[in-house]
C-alpha positions as CSV (number, residue, x, y, z in Angstrom):
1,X,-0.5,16.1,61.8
2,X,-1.6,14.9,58.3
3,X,-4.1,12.2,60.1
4,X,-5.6,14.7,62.0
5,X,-6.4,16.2,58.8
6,X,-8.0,13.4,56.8
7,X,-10.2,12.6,59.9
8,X,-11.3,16.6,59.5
9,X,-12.0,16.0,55.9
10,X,-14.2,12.8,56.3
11,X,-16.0,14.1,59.4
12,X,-18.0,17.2,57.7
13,X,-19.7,15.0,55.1
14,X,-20.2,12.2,57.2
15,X,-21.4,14.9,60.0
16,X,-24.1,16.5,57.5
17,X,-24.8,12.8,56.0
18,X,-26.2,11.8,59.7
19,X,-28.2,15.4,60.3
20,X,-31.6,14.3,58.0
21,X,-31.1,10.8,60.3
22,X,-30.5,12.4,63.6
23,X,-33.8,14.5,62.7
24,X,-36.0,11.7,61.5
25,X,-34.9,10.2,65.0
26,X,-35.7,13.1,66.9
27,X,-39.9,13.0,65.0
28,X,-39.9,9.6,65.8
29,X,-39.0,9.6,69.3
30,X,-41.5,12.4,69.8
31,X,-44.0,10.2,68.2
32,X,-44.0,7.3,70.1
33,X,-44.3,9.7,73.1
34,X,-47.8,11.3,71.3
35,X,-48.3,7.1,70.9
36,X,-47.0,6.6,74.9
37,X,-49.3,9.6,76.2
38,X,-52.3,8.4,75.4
């Protein structure tokens, strides 16, 4: 299916695109626990 195909296409930039977010999301959540802890 040609759809199935475009949505492949779109999803590996967009996939790599969030990573850097997902990461600064992850070292924030950790530092508001630091923040939580003490």
């Amino acid at each position: 299916d040609r759809d199935q195909f475009m949505k492949h296409i779109y999803q590996g930039p967009a996939v790599i695109g969030l990573l850097p977010q997902l990461k600064l999301y992850l070292n924030i959540l950790k530092l508001s626990e630091k923040m939580l802890s003490k």
